[in-house]
Each structure stands twice: as structure tokens, then as C-alpha cells.
Rosetta silent file (secondary structure, phi, psi, omega in degrees, C-alpha in Angstrom):
SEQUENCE: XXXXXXXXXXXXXXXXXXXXXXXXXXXXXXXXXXXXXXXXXXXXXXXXXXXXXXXXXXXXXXXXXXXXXXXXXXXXXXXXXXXXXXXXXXXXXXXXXXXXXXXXXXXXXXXXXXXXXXXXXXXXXXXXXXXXXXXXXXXXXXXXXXXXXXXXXXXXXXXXXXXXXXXXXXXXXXXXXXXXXXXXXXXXXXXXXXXXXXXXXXXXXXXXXXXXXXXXXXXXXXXXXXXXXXXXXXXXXXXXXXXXXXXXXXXXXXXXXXXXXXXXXXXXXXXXXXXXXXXXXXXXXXXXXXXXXXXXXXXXXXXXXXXXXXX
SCORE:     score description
SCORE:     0.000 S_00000001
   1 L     0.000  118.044 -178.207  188.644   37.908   28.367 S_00000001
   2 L   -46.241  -55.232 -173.390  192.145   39.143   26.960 S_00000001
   3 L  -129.131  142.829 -153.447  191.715   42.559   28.376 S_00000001
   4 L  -101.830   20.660  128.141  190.815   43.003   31.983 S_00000001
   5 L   -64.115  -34.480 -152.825  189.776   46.919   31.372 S_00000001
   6 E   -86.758  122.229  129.353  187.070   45.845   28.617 S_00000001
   7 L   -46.512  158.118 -172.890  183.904   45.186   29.301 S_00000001
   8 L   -63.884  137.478  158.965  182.421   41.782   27.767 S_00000001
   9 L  -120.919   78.045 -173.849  181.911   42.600   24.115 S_00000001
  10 L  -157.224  152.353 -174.361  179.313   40.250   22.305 S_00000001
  11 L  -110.688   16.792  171.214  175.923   40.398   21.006 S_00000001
  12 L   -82.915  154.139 -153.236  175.116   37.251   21.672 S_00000001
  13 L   -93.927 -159.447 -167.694  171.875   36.778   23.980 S_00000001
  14 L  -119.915  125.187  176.539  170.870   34.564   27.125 S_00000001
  15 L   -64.969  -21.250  149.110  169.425   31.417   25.959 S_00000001
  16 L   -59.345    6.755 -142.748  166.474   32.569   27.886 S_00000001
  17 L  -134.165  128.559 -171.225  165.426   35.234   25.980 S_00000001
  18 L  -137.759  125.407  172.799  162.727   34.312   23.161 S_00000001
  19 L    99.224  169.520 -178.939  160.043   36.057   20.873 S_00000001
  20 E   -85.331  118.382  165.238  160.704   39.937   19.347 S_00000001
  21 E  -124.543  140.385 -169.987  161.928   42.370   21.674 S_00000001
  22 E  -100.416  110.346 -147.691  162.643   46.062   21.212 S_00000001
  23 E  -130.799  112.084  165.860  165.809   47.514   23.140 S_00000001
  24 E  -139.374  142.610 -179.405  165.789   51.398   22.798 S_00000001
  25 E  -120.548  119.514 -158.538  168.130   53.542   24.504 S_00000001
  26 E  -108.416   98.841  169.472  166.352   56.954   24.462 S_00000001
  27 L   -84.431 -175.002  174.495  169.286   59.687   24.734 S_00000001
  28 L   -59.980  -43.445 -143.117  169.295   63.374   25.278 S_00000001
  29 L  -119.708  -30.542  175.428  170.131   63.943   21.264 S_00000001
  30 L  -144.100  174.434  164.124  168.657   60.333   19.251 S_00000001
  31 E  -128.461  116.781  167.070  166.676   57.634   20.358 S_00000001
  32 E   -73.424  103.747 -179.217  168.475   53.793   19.288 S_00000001
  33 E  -142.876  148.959 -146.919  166.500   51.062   19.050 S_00000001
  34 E  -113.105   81.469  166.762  167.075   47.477   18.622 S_00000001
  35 E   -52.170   69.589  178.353  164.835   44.380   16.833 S_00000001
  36 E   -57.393  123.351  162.947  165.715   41.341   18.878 S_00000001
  37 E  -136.365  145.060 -162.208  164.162   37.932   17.762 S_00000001
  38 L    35.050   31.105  132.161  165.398   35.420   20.006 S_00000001
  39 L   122.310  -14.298 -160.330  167.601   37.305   21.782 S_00000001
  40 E   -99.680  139.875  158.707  169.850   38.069   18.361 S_00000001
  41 E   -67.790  134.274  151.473  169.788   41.863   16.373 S_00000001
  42 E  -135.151   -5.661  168.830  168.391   42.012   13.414 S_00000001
  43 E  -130.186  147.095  163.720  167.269   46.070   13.144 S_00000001
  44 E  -154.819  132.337 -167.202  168.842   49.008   14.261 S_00000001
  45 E  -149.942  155.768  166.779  167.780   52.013   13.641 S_00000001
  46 L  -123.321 -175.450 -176.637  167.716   55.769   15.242 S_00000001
  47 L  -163.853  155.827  171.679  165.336   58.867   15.632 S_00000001
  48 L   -59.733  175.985 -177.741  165.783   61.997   17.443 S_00000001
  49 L   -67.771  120.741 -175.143  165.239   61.775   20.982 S_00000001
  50 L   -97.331   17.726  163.885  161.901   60.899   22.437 S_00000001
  51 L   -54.359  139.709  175.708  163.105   62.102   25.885 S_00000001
  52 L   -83.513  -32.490  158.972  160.444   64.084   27.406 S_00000001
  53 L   -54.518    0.881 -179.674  163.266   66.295   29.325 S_00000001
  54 L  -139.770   -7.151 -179.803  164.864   67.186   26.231 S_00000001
  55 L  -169.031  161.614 -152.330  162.012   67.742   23.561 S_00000001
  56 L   -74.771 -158.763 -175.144  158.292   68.702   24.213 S_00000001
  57 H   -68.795  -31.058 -177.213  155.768   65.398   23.919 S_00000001
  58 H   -74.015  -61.941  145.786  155.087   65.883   20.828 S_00000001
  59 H    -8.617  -64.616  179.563  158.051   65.846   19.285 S_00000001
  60 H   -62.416  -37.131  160.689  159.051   62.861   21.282 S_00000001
  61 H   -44.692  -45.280 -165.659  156.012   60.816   19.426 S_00000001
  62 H   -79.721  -20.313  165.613  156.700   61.853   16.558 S_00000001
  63 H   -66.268  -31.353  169.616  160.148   60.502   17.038 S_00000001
  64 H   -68.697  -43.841 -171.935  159.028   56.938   18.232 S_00000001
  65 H   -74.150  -15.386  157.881  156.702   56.650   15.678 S_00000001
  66 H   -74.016  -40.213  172.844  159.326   57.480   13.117 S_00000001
  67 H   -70.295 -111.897  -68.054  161.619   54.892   14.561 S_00000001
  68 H   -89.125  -38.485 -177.299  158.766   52.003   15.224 S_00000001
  69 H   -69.281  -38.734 -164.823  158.461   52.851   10.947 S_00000001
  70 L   -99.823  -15.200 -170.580  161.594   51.973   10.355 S_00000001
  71 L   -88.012  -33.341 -160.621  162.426   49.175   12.938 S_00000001
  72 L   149.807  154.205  149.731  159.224   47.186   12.198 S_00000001
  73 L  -107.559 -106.756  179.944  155.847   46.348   13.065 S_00000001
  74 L    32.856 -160.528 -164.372  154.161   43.311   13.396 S_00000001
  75 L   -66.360  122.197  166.005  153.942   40.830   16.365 S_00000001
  76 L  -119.652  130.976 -169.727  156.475   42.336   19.803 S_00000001
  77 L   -78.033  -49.924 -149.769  156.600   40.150   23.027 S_00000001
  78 E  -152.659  147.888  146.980  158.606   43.234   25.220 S_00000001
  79 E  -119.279  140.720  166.554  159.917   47.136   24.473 S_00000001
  80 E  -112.091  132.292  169.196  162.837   47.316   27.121 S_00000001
  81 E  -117.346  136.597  160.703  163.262   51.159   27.211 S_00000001
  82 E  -132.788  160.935 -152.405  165.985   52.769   29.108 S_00000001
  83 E  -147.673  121.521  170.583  166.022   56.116   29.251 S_00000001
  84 L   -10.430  147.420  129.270  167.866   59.505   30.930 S_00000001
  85 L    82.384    7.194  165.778  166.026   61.286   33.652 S_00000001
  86 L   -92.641  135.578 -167.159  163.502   58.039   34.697 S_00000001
  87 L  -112.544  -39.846 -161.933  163.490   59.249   38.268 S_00000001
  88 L  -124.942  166.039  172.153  160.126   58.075   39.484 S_00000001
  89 H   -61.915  -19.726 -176.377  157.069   55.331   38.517 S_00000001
  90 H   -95.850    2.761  172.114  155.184   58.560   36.809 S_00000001
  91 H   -66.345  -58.622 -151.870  158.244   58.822   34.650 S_00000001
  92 H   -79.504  -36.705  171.000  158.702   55.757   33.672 S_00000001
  93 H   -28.975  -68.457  173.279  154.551   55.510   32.788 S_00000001
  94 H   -61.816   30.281  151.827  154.751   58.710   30.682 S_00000001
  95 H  -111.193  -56.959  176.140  157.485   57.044   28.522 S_00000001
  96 H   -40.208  -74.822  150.569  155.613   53.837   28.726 S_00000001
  97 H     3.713  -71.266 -161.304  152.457   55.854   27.613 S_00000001
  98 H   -75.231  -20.793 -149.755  153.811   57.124   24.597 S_00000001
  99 H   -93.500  -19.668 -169.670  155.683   53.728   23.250 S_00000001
 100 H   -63.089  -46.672  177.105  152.505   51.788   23.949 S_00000001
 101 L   -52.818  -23.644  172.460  150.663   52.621   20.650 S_00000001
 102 L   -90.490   -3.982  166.227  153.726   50.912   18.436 S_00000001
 103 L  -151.394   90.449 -161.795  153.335   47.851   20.236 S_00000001
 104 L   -78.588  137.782 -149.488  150.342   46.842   21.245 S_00000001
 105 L    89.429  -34.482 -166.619  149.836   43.952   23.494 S_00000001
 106 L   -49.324 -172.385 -171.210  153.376   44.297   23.822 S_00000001
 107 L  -140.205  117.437 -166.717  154.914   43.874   27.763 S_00000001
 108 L  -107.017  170.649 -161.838  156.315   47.417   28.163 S_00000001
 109 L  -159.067  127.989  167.912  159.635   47.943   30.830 S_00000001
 110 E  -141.860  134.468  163.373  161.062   51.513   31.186 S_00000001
 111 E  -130.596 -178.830  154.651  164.317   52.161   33.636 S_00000001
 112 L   -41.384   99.464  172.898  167.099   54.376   34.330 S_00000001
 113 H   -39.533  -34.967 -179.649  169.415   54.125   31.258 S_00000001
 114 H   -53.800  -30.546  161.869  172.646   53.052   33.282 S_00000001
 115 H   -19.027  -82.153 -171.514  170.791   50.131   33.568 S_00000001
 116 H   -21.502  -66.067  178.669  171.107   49.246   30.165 S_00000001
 117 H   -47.513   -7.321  175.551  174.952   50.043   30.553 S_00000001
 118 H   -70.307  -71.016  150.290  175.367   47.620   33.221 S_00000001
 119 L   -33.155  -34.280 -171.786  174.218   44.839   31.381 S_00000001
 120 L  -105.886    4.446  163.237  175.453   45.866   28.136 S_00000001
 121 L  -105.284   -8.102  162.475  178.952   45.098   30.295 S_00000001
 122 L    97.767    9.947 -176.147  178.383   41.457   30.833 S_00000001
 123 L  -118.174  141.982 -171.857  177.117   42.406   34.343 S_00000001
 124 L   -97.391  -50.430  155.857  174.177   41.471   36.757 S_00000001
 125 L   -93.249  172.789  175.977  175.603   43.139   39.708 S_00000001
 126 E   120.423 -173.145  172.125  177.824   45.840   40.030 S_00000001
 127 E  -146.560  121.620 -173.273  177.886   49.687   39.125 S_00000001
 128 E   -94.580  159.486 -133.666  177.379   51.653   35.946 S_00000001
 129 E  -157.338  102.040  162.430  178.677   54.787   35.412 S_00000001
 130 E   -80.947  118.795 -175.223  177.398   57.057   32.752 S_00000001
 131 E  -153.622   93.222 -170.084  179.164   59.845   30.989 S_00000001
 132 L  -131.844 -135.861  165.041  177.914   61.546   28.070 S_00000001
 133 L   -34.169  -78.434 -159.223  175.238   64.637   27.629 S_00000001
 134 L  -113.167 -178.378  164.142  174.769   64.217   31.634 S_00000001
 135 E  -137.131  124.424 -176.355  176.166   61.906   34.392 S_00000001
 136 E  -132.994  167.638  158.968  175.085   59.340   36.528 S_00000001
 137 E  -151.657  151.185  176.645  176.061   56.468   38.213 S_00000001
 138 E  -146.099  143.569  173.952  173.654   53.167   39.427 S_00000001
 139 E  -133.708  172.487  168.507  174.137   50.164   40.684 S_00000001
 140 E  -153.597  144.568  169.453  173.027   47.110   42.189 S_00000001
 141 L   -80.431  166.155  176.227  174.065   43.823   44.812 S_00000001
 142 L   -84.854   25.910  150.940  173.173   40.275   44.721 S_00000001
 143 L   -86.365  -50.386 -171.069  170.620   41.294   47.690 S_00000001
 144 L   114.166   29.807 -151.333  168.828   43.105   44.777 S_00000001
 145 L  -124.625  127.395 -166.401  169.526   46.259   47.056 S_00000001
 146 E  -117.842  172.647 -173.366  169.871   48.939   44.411 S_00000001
 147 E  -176.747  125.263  164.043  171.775   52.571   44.621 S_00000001
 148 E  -106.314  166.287  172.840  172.400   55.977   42.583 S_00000001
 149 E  -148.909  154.987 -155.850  174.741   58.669   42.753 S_00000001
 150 E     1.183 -120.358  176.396  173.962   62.077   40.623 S_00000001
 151 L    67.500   35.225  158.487  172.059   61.994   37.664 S_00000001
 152 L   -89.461   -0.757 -179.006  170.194   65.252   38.637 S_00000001
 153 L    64.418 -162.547 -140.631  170.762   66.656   35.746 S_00000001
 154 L   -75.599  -21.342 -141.401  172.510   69.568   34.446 S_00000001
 155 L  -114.236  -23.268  173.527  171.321   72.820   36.401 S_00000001
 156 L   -98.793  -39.535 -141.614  172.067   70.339   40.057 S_00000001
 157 L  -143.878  -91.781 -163.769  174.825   67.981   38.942 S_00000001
 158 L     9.474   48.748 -163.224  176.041   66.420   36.058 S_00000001
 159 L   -69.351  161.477  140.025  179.849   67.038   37.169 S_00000001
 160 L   102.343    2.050 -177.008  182.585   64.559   34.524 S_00000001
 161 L   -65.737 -170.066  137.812  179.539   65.357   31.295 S_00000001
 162 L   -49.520  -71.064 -160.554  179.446   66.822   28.172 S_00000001
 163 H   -76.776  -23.869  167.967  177.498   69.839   29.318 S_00000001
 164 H   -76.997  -22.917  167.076  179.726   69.874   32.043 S_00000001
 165 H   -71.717  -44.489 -152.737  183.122   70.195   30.003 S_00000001
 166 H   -88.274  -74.142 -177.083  181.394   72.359   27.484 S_00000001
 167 H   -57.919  -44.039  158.136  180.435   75.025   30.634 S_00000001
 168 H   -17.335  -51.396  175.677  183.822   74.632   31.893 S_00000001
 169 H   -64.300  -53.193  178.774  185.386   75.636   28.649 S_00000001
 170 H   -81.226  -18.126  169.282  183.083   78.923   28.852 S_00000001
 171 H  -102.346   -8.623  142.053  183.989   79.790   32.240 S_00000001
 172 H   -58.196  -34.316  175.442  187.503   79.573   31.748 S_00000001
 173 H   -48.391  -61.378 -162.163  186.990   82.223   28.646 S_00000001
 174 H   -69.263  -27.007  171.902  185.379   84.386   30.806 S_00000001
 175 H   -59.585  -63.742 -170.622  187.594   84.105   33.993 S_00000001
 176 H   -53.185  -33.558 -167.503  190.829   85.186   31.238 S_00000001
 177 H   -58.319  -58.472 -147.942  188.644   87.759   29.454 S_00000001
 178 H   -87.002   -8.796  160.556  188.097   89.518   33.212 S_00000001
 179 L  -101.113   10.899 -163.929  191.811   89.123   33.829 S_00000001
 180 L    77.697   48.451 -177.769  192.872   90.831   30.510 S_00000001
 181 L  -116.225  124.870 -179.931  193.995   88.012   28.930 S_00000001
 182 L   -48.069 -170.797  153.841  194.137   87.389   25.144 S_00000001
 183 L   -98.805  124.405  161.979  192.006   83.627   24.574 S_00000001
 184 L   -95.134 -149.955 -160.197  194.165   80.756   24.457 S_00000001
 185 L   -58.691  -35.157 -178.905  193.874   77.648   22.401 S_00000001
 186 L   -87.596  -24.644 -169.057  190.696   76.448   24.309 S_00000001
 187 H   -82.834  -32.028 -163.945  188.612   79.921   24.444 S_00000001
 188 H   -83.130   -1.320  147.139  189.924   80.920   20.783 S_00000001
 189 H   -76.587  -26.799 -158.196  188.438   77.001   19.805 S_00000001
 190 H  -102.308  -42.322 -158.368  185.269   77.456   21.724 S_00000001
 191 H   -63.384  -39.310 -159.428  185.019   81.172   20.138 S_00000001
 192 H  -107.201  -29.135 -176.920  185.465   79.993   16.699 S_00000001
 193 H   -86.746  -50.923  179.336  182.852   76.687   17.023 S_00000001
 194 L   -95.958   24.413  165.599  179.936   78.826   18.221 S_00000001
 195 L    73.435   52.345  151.981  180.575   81.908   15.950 S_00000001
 196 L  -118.997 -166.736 -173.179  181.125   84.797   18.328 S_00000001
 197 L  -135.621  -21.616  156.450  184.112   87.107   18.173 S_00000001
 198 L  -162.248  158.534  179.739  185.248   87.634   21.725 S_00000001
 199 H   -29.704  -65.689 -173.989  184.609   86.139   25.206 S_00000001
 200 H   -29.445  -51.809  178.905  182.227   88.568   26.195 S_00000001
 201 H   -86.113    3.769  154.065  179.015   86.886   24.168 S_00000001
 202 H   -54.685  -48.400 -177.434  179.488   83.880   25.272 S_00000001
 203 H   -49.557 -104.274 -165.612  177.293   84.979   28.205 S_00000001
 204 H   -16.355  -42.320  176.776  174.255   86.178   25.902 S_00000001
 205 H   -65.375  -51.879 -169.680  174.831   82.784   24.083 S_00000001
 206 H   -55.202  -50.057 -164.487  174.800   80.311   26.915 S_00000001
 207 L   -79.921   16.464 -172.456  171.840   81.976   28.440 S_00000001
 208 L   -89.382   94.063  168.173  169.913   82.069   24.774 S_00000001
 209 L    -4.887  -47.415  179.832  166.970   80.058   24.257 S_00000001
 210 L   -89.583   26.450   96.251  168.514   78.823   21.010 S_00000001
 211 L   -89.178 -163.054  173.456  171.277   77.010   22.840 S_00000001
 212 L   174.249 -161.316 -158.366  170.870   74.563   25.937 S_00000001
 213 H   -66.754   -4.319  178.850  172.435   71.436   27.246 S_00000001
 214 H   -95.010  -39.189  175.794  172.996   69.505   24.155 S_00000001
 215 H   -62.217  -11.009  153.842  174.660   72.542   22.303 S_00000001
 216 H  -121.807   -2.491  154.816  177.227   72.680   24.744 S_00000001
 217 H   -59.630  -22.512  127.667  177.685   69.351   25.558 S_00000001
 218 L   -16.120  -89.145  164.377  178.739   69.424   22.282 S_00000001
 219 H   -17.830  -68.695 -169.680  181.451   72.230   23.114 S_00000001
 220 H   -20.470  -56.972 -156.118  183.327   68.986   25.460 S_00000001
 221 H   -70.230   11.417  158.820  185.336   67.567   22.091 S_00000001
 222 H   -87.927  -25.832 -178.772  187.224   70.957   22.133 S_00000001
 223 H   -68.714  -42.453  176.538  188.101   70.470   25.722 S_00000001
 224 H  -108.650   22.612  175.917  189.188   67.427   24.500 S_00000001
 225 H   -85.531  -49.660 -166.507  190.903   67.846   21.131 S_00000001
 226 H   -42.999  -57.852 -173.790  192.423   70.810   23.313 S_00000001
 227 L   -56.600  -45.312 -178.263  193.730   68.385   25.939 S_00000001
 228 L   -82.679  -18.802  165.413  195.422   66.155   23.479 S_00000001
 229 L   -70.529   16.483 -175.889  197.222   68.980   21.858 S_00000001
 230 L    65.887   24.362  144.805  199.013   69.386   25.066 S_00000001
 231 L   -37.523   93.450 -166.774  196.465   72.033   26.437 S_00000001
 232 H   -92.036  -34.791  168.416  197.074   72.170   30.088 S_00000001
 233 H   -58.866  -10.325 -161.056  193.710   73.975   31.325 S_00000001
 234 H  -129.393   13.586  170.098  191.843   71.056   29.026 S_00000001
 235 L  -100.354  -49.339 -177.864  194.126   68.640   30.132 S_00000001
 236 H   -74.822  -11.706  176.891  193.313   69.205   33.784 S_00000001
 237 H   -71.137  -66.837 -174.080  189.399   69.828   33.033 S_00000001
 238 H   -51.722  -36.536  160.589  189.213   66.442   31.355 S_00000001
 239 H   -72.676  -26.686  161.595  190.872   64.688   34.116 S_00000001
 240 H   -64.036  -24.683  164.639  189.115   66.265   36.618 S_00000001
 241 H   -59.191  -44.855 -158.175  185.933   65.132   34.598 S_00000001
 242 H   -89.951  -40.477 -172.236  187.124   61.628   35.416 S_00000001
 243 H   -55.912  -43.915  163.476  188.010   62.124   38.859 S_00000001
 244 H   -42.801  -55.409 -170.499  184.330   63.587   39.305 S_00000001
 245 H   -61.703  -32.898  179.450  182.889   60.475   37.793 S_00000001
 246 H   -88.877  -23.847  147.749  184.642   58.046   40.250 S_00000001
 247 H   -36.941  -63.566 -168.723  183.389   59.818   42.967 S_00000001
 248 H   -42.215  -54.585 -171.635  179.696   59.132   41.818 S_00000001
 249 H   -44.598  -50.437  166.152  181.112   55.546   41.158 S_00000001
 250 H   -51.399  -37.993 -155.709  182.488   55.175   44.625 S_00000001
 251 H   -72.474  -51.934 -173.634  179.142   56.589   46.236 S_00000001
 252 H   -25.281  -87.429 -159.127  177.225   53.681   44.543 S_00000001
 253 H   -51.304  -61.624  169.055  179.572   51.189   45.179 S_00000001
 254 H   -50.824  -47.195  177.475  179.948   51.668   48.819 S_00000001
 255 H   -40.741  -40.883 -130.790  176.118   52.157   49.516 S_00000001
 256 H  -114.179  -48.539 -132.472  175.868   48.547   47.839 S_00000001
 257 L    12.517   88.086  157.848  179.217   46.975   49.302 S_00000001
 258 L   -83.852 -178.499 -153.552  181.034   46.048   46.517 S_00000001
 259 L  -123.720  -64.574 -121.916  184.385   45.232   45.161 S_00000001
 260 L   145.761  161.883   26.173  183.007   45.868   41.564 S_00000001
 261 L  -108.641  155.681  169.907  183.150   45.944   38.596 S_00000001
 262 E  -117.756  125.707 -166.066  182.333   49.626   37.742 S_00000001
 263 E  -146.145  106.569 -163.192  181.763   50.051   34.641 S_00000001
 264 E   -79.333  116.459 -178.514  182.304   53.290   32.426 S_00000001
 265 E  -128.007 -164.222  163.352  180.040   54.147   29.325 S_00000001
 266 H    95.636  168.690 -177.064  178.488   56.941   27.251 S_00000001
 267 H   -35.877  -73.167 -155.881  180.222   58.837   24.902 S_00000001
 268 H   -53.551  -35.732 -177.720  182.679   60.762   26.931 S_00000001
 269 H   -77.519  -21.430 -177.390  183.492   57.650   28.724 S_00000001
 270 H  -109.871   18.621 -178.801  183.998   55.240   26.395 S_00000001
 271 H  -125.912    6.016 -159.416  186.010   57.244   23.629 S_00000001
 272 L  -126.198   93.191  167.956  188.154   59.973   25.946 S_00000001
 273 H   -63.509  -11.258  179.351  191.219   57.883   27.264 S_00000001
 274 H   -73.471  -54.584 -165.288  192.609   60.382   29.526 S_00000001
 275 H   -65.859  -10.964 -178.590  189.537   60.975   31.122 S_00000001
 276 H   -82.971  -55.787 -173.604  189.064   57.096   31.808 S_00000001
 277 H   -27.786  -45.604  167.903  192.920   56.900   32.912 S_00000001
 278 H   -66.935  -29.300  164.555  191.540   59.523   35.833 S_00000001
 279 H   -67.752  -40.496  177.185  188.455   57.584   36.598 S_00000001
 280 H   -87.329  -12.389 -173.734  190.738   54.563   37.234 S_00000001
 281 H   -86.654  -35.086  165.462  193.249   56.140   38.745 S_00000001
 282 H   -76.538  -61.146 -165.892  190.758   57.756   41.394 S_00000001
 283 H   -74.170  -26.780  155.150  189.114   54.698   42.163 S_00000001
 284 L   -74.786   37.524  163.767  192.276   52.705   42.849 S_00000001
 285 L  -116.943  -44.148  169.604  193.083   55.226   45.801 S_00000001
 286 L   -98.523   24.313  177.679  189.923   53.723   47.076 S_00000001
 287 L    65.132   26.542 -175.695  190.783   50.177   46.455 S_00000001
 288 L  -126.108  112.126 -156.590  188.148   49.343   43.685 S_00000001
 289 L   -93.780  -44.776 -128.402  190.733   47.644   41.061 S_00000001
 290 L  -115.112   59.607 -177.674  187.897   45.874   39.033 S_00000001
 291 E   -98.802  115.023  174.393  187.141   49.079   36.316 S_00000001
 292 E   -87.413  145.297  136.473  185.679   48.514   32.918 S_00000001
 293 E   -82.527  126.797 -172.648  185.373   50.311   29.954 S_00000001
 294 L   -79.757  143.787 -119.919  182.078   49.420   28.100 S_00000001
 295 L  -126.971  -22.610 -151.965  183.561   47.647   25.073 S_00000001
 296 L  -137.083  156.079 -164.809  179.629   47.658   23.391 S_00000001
 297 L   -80.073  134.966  152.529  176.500   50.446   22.809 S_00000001
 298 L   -12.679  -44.087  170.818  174.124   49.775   25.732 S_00000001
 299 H   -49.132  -68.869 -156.053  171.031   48.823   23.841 S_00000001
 300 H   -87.630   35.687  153.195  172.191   45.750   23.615 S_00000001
 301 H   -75.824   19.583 -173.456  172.203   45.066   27.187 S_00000001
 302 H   -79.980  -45.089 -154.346  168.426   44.442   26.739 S_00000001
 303 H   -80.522   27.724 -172.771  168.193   40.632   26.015 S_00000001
 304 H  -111.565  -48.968 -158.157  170.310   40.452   29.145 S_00000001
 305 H   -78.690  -37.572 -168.871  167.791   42.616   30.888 S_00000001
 306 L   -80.594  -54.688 -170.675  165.111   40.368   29.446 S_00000001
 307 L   -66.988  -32.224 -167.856  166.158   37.274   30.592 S_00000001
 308 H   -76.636  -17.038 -177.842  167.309   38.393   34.346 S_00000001
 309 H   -89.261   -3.367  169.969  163.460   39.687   34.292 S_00000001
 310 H  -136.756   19.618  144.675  162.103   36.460   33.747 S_00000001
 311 L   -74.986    0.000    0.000  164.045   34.873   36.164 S_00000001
């Protein structure tokens, strides 16, 4: 591997991995999913999000069953689903539940998305580190000894997200508003994206049924268009975003006692270079040298997932 920041970047499969299998990575905002036969893509397709934490049930059916229309029917071996917000065994069931009717017979698997992201990093051990809509981080040892750090979701945690950059961004308006202060570059961008006319309605907006955590995780690329324009409150948000995330990364990673690799995905993480430069830069103060950026979309850590599961 050329470059020792990259995750592994290849779609080629585990010579275990046989028969059609369906790799969907169910976000806050689409659901991805992935036609495997023998271990290789040959469909990809999306749908809105079939999360049950982000859209009511129905909705989320109607989204699998639009993707299952477009990815395929016929004979499926495995769905590997991973998915935001599986916390518990009745989680992953009620996901399982709904996915069961597109593939029947099928051998159904629901986890913790970082999974995916682990995997989808060329790694068996180690700890992935999610940072998109929310934040998490999970990992696992060659005991098979497994470990999280946040992923409570936005109203307990999410610190380095989307929704958290996006609230950041609004509580910086409102701190300058309450000191008399005109809006500077980042409040008179965030002012101008959701269509209000001064600081003050942001409050009515945030708390407004018609947005919620995807509409201002959203908000984040001003903090970080802001940041690159030499923005120093969005310069210091966004790094502080990374510095958050390598905490979570650290908690993992000790619980487990590891070296590494840690390995940073998700939107924010794998498209915002400052904010990774802060993530790596925090975690080498704690000696953990061996930091990836995921080089590839997660789904297709499934035939990887598939094979280590049938070991």
C-alpha cells in the first residue's frame, strides 16, 4: 500500500464468499445497497433511509421495498445490513423483520454500521470510527472482545458529527447576536442557507418540527466551506470536531488494547481534511500512529463480513 494514511481500497472479495449477497448500509438520510454474486458488485442502488430512528416504519418499508425493486429479486444466500442506532438484539430483529419479506429464505445479519466501516478498511481487528449525520466509534481484538465509544445519538452525544457542527454553527450565532455583534461569515452563511433574516429565529427553527437532525447536519459544510476560507471560529469548530472523534477512538482502542489501526469514515471523515489532520494529530499524543482514512464506501465491507462469518 503506497499510502500509509489510506485505508485498503479494492472491491475485490474473500475467496470465501459465494452465492448472492446483499450489503446495505442503512444511513440516517438513504439506504445503499449492494448485489454481490460471488463476493464481486454487480448492483448498486439507493432509497431513502429505512432507519427506524430516522423515519416512522412505514416509510422505512416502503424504502426497502423500493430498493429490493431496483437491486433485484430472485434467489439471495445472505442480506448483511449495517445500520445506525443497532443498540440491542430487539433492534437488530426489527430491522431484520422488515428486510425479511425481500428475501425470503435468505440468512439475514444486522449490526452496528461501524462494522461495515471496519471491514470496508481491509480490517478484521481494530477500531472504526464513524463521522457523518452522528458519531460513533467500535471496535474489536483478536480475543473477539468487542468495544464502543458514543454513538448515543444526537440529544446524548454525537460530539465531531454533522448535527454536531451544524448546532455549533447556531450557537455561535446566537452567543454574537446576545453580545451585539453584527453575524460574521459563518452566522451570515448559516442565516442565508436556512432562509431566516437574523440570529434570533434560528431558535424557533431548530426547535421546529419541520427541521431535525438531518437538516442541520446538513448546516456542517458551511462550518466547513467557512473553515477553508480562513474562518477562524469554523476553523477551530472543525478541528475540535476531530479532536472529539479521537477521543471516542482512543476509548475503544484502549478498552480492546490495541496499537490500531483506527480507521476514520462517513462523510465528514472521509472528505474534511482538516478535521482528519486533528483526529491524527490527537491520537498521536496518545501514541496510536497507525490512522486510516477509509479510502472506500462501507457497503462493501460486506463480503469481508461474510466470509469472517463463516469462518
Amino acid at each position: 500500500m503506497n499510502n500509509p494514511d489510506s485505508a485498503q481500497h479494492s472491491h475485490a472479495a474473500p475467496e470465501a464468499v459465494s452465492g448472492t449477497v446483499i450489503g446495505l448500509d442503512i444511513g440516517g438520510t438513504k439506504t445503499r445497497g449492494v448485489r454481490f454474486l460471488n463476493g464481486s458488485p454487480i448492483r448498486d442502488e439507493s432509497a431513502g433511509s429505512s432507519n427506524v430512528q430516522n423515519v416512522s416504519r412505514e416509510v422505512a418499508a416502503a424504502n426497502l421495498a423500493e430498493l429490493f425493486g431496483k437491486i433485484g429479486g430472485g434467489h439471495i444466500d445472505q442480506v448483511y445490513a449495517g445500520a445506525g442506532g443497532i443498540d440491542t438484539d430487539e433492534d437488530a430483529q426489527a430491522l431484520a423483520d422488515l428486510i425479511a419479506p425481500h428475501a425470503p429464505g435468505a440468512r439475514i445479519t444486522v449490526v452496528h454500521d461501524s462494522r461495515l466501516l471496519l471491514a470496508a478498511g481491509g480490517a478484521s481487528t481494530g477500531v472504526a470510527v464513524i463521522a457523518g449525520t452522528g458519531s460513533a466509534a467500535w471496535g474489536k481484538n483478536d480475543a473477539g472482545h468487542e468495544a464502543r465509544a458514543g454513538g448515543w445519538g444526537y440529544l446524548l452525544g454525537d460530539e465531531g458529527s454533522g448535527y454536531w457542527l451544524g448546532r455549533e454553527a447556531v450557537r455561535h450565532s446566537l452567543r454574537r447576536m446576545n453580545q451585539g455583534l453584527e453575524p460574521d461569515r459563518l452566522s451570515s452563511a448559516l442565516l442565508d442557507s436556512v432562509g431566516v433574516e437574523e440570529p434570533g429565529k434560528l431558535i424557533a427553527l431548530f426547535h421546529s418540527p419541520d427541521t431535525g437532525r438531518r437538516y442541520w447536519a446538513q448546516q456542517a459544510r458551511l462550518v466547513v466551506e467557512a473553515a477553508d476560507a480562513g474562518d477562524e471560529t469554523s476553523q477551530e469548530l472543525v478541528e475540535q470536531a476531530g479532536r472529539d472523534l479521537a477521543e471516542l477512538a482512543e476509548q475503544a482502542v484502549r478498552q480492546l488494547g490495541l496499537d490500531g489501526p483506527v480507521i476514520l469514515g462517513s462523510g465528514l471523515g472521509m472528505n474534511v481534511p482538516r478535521l482528519q489532520e486533528a483526529f491524527k494529530a490527537r491520537l498521536a499524543q496518545s501514541g496510536i500512529t497507525d490512522v486510516r482514512i477509509l479510502q472506500q464506501d462501507p457497503v462493501f465491507g460486506v463480503p469481508r463480513l461474510v466470509a469472517e462469518q463463516r469462518d
